[in-house]
Z-matrix of the N, CA and C atoms (Angstrom, degrees):
N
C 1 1.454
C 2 1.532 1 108.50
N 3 1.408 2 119.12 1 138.80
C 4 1.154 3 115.42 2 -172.31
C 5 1.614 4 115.20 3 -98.44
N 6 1.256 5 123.55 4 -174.07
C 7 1.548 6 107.06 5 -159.43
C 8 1.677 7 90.84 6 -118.02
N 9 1.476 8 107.69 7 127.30
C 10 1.779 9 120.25 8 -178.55
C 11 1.645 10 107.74 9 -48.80
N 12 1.127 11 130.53 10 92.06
C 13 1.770 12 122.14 11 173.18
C 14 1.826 13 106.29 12 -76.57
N 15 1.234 14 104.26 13 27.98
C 16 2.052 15 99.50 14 -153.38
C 17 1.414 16 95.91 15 -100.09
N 18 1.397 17 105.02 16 -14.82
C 19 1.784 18 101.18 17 -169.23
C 20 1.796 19 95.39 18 -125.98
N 21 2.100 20 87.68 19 137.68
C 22 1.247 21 103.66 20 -178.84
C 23 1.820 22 103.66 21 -61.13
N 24 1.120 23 104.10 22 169.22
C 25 1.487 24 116.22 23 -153.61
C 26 2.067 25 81.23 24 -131.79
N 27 1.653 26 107.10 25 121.98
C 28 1.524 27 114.42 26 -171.21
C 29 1.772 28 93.05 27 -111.81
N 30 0.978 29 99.08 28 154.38
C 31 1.406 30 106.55 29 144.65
C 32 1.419 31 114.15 30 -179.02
N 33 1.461 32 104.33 31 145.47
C 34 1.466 33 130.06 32 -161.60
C 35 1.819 34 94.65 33 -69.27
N 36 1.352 35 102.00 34 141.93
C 37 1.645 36 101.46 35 160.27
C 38 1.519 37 117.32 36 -131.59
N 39 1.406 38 110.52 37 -28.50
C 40 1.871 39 95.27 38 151.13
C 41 1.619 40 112.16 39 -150.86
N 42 1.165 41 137.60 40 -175.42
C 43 1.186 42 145.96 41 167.13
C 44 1.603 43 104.41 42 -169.93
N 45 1.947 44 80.22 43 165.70
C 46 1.877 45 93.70 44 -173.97
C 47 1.529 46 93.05 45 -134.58
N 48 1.174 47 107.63 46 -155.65
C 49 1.662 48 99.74 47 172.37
C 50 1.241 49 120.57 48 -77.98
N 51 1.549 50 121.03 49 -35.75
C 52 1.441 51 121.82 50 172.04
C 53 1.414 52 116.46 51 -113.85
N 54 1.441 53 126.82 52 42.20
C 55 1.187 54 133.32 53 174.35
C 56 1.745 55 120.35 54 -170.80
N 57 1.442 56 104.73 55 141.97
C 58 1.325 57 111.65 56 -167.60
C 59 1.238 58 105.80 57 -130.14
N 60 1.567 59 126.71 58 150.02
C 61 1.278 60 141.46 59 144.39
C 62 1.343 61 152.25 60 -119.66
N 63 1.055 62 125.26 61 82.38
C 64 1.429 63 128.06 62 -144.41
C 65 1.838 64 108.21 63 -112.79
N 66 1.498 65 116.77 64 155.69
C 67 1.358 66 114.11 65 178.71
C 68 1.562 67 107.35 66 -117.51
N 69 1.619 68 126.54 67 150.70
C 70 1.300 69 135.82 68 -176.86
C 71 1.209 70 102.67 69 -115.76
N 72 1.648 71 123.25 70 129.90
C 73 1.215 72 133.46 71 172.91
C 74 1.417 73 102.54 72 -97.06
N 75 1.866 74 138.71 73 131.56
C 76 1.719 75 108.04 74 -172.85
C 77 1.621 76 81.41 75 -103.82
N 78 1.210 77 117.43 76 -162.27
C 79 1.384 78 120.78 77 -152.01
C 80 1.953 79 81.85 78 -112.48
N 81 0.955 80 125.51 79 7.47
C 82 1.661 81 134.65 80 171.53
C 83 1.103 82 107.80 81 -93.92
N 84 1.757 83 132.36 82 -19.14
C 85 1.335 84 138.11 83 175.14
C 86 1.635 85 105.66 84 100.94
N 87 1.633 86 119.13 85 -2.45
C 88 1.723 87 127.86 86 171.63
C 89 1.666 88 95.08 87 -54.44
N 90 1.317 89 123.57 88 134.05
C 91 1.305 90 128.95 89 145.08
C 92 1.550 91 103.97 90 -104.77
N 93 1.859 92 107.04 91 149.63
C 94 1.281 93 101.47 92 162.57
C 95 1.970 94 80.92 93 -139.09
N 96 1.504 95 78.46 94 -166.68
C 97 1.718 96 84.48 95 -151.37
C 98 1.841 97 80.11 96 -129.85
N 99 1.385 98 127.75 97 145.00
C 100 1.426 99 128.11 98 172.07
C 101 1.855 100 122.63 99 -127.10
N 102 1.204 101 119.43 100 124.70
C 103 1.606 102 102.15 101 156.02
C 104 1.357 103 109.72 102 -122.71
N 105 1.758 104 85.34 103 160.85
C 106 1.515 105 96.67 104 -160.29
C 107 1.577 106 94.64 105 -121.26
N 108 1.551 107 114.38 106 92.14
C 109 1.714 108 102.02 107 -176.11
C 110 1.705 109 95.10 108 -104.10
N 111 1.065 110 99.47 109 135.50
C 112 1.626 111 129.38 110 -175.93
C 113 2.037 112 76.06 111 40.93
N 114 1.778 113 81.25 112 -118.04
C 115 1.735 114 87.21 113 -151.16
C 116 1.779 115 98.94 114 -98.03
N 117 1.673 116 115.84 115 20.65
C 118 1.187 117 97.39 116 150.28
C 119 1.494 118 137.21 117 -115.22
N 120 1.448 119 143.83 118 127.94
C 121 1.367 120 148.02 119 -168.05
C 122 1.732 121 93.57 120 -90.55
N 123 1.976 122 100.83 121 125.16
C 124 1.399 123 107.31 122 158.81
C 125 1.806 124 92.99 123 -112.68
N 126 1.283 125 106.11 124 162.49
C 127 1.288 126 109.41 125 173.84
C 128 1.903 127 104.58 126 -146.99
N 129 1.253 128 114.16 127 146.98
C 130 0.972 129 127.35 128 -150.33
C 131 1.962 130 114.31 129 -135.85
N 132 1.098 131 123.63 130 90.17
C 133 1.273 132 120.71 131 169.85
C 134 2.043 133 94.65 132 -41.77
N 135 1.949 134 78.34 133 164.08
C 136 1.495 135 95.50 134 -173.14
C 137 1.651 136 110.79 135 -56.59
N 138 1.332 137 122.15 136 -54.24
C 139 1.171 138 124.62 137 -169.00
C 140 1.628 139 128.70 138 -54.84
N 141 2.084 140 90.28 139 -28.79
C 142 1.406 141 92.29 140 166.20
C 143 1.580 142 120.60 141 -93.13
N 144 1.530 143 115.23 142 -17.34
C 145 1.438 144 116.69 143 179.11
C 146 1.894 145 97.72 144 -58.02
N 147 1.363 146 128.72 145 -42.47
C 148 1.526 147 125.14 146 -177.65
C 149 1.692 148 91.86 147 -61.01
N 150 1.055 149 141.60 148 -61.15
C 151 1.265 150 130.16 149 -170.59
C 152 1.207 151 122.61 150 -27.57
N 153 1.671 152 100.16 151 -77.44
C 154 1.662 153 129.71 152 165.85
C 155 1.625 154 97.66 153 -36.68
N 156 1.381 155 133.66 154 -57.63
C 157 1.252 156 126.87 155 -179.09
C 158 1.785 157 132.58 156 -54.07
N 159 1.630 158 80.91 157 -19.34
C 160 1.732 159 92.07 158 -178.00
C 161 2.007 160 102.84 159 -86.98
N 162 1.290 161 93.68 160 -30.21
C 163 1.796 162 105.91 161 177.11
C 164 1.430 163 101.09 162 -57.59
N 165 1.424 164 119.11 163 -57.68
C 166 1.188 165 122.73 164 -155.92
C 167 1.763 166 120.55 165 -59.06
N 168 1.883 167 101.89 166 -38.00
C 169 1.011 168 138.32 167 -155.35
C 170 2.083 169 94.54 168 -83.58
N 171 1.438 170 101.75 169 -39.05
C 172 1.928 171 108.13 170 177.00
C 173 1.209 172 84.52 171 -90.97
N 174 1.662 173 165.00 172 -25.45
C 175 0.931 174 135.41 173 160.35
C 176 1.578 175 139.66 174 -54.25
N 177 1.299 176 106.53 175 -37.45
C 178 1.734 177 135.05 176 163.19
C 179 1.293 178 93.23 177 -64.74
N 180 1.110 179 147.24 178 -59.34
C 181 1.646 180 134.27 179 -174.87
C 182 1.425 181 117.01 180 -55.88
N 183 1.217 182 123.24 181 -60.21
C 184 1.485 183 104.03 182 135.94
C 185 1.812 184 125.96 183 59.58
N 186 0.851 185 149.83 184 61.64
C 187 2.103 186 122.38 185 168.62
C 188 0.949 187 112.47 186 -54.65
């Protein structure tokens, strides 16, 4: 039996009680990156999830 490549491949990388973050592998090799705050979803190709990551990262620096 051969192995299904047809379905994107998810996986969660953090959550809280009212917020999620998870990444999509598509079966084309596209990752996008998603958050889910309360009831709105942004989603983010790779190039912009590093962006958002560099924001996040001068935001935590921060006092």
């Amino acid at each position: 039996m051969s192995k299904d490549n047809t379905e994107p491949k998810a996986e969660d990388l953090a959550s809280t009680e009212n917020y999620v973050a998870w990444r999509v592998e598509e079966p084309d090799g596209e990752v996008t990156y998603n958050l889910q705050l309360n009831n709105v979803t942004i989603n983010f190709f790779d190039e912009e999830w590093e962006e958002f990551m560099e924001l996040v990262r001068a935001l935590a620096a921060l006092p």
